[in-house]
N, C-alpha and C positions, 0 to 999 in steps of 0.2 A: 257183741258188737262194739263195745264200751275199747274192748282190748286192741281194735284195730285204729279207733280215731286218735288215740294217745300215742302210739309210734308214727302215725301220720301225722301227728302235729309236730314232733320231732325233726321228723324228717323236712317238714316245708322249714321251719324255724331255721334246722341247722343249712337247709337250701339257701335263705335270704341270706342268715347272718354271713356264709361262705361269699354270695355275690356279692354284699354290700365290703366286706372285710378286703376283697379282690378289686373292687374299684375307689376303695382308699389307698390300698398302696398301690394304685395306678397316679392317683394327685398327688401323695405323700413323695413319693418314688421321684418326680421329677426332678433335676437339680438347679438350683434358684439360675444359674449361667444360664438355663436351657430356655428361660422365660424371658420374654421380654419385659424390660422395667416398666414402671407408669410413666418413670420423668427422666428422659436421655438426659446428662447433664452437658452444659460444657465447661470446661475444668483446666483451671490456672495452675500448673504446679510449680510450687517453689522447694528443690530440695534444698538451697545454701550449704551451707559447708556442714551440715551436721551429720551422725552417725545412720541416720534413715535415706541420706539421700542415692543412694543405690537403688531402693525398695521404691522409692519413688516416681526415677529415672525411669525404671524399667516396668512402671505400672502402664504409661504411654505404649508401650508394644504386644501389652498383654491381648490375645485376640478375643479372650471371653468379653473383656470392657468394651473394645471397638465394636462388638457383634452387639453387646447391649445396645449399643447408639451414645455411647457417650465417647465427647470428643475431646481432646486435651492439648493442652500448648504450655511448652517448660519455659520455664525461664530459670537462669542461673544466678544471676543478683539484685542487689534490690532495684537497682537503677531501669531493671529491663522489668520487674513488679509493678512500679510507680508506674510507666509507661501503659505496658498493657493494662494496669485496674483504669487508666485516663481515658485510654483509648478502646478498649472494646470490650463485650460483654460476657459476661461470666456468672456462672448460678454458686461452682464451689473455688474453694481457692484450697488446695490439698499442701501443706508444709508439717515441716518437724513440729513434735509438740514444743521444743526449746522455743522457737521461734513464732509461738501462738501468740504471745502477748504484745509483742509490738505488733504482729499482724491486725491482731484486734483493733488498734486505732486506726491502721493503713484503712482498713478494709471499711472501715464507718464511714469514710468521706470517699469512696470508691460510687459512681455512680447507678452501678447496675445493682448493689448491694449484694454481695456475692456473701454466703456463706462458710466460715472459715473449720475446713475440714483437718483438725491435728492426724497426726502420725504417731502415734506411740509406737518409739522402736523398743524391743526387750522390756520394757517398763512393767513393774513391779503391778499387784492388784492394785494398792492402793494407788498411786500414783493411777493408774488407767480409772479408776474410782474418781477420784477428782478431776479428771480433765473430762471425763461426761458430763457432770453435773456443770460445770463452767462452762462448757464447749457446745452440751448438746447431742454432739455425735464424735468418734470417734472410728479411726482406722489404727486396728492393731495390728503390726508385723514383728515377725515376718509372718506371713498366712497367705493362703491360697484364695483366688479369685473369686467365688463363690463370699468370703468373708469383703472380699475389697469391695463389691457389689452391693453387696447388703448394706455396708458402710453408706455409701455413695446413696444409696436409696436413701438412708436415714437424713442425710442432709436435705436432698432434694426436699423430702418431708418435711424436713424443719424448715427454712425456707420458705415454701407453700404456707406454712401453717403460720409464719410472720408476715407474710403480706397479705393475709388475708386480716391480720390485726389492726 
């Protein structure tokens, strides 16, 4: 009797571990684009004249962002930055990491307090190492949509988690 309950146990064990193993890589499986974010953003980009700003340009036409629900408005110099951070509101503000650190002061006296999202184009470990640790969050390119989203999420998160300070 003994000899039939032992493959029976087997056999239920390896039954669950197979359903449960089968509806992880059903959540696993999903692609972060295919989700909807917690926090659509809306998003000031500034590429300036720097080497990112292609990567930047063309982050506005990407369909996975627009399908998140985040929405975006470029500006080319600082003159049309000034304006828009005066005039309307914003969660992230996305520029070159070159151009992170004046932004830092723009963006402190901005009234919506918009969160300042760098761009690390090609940049080195370290160099993308230290612009986390100072920044908070970070978009790395060039990279696919999937990473610009997750980027974008992190901010939104920081953000959230400073006004709640």
């Amino acid at each position: 009797m003994r000899r039939f309950w032992v493959p029976l146990g087997f056999f239920l064990a390896a039954t669950l571990a197979w359903a449960c193993g089968d509806k992880l890589m059903l959540v696993m499986g999903a692609r972060f684009s295919q989700i909807k974010p917690l926090h659509p953003a809306v998003i000031l980009a500034f590429p300036g004249q720097s080497s990112s700003a292609p990567v930047i340009r063309s982050l506005a036409s990407q369909p996975a962002l627009r399908k998140a629900g985040h929405r975006f408005q470029l500006v080319e110099d600082s003159a049309g930055l000034d304006s828009a951070l005066k005039t309307g509101k914003y969660d992230v503000v996305l520029a070159d990491l070159s151009n992170a650190p004046q932004l830092t002061r723009d963006l402190a006296s901005a009234a919506s307090k918009p969160v300042l999202l760098p761009v690390a184009f090609h940049a080195t470990r370290q160099e993308q190492s230290a612009a986390q640790k100072q920044y908070h969050c970070l978009m790395k390119a060039p990279g696919d949509s999937e990473n610009y989203l997750a980027a974008i999420e992190q901010a939104m998160e920081f953000k959230i988690k400073e006004a709640r300070r």
